[in-house]
N, C-alpha and C positions, 0 to 999 in steps of 0.2 A: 504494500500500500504506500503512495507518494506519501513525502513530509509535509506538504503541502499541495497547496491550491493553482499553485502554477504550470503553467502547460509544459509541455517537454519542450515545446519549440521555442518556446520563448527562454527557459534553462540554458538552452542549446544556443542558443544567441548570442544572451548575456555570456556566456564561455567564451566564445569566437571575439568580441566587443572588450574581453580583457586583455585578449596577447595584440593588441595595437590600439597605441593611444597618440593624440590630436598631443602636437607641443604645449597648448592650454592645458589638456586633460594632464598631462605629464608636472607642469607648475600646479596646479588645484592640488592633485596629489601627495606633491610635498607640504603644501601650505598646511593640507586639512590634517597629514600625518604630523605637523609639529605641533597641533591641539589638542594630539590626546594625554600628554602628560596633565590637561584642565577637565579630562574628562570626556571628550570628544569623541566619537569612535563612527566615524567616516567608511563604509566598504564603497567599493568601486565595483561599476557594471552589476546593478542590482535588480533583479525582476518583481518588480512590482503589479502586479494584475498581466494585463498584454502585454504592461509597459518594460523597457529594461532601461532606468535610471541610470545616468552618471555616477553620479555618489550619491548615498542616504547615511545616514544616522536614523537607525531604526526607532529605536527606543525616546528619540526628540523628535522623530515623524518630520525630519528636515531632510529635503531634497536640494541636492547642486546642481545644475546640468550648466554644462562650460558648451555654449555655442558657438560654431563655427562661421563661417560664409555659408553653407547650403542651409544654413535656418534662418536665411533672408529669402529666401528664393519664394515666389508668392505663393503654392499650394504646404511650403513646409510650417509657413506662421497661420497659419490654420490650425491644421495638425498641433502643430505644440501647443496652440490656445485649449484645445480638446485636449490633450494627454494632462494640459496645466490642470484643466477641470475634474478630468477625473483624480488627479492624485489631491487635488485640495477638500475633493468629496469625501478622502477616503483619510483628512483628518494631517495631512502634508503639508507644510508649507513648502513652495519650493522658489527658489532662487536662480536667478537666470543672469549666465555671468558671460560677459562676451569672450570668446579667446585669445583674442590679443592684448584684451588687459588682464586675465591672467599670466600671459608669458610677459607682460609688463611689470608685472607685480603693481598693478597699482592699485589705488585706493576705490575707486570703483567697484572692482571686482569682492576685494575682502571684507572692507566695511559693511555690505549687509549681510554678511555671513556668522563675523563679528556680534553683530549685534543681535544675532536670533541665537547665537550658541550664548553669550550672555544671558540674552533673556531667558534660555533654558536652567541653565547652571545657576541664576541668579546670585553670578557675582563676574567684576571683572576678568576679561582674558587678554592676554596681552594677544597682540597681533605680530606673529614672527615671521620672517623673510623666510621665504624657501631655500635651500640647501644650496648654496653655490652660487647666487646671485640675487638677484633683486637691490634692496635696499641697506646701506650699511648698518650696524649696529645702533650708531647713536641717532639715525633717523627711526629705526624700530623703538629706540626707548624713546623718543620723540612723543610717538605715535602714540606709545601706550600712556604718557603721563595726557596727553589730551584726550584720548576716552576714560580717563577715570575720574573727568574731572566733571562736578557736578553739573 
């Protein structure tokens, strides 16, 4: 008997959707993996109903999805208005983060991430640079003394 309610094809997908990732998907991934020492716990290429999610945090029902240039294309912002709908039916917030200010590192992209894993944890998290580039150190501790501030 399955562990769940997910279809095989959509498992099978979400499998395929992990051995290659978008240079965004690749910075998200760092980003989200230096939040779980606050308690964050981010999986990548997740199946969610039909859907297979970017990242989730199951357990805060928070969705990432780092988009690329083919989710400007006009029948794909459709589509993601519908998959947005269904996963905020199903109690998700999800976040929608362009790709090249992900590999940007910029403030765009983290700050609403920031501030929903915040409001989860209900208390400050710093915002830390991805592994090997982005922002130097004392712009990261910058960053963190002005969202702690009231």
């Amino acid at each position: 008997m399955p562990h769940s309610n997910i279809e095989k094809r959509t498992r099978s997908r979400a499998r395929k959707l992990r051995k290659s990732r978008t240079l965004g998907e690749k910075a998200m991934q760092e980003y989200l993996r230096a939040l779980r020492p606050f308690g964050a716990r981010f999986r990548r290429e997740v199946p969610i109903g039909p859907y297979v999610v970017d990242f989730a945090w199951l357990s805060a029902r928070i969705v990432v999805e780092v988009d690329g240039a083919s989710h400007r294309l006009p029948g794909r912002m459709e589509q993601d208005a519908e998959r947005d709908r269904f996963l905020k039916s199903q109690g998700f917030t999800v976040i929608r983060v362009n790709d090249a200010d992900a590999v940007a590192n910029s403030e765009r992209a983290f700050g609403p991430i920031d501030e929903a894993v915040r409001g989860y944890l209900k208390r400050p998290s710093p915002n830390p640079s991805p592994q090997g580039g982005g922002e130097s150190r004392g712009a990261s501790q910058q960053r963190l003394k002005r969202s702690n501030r009231p």
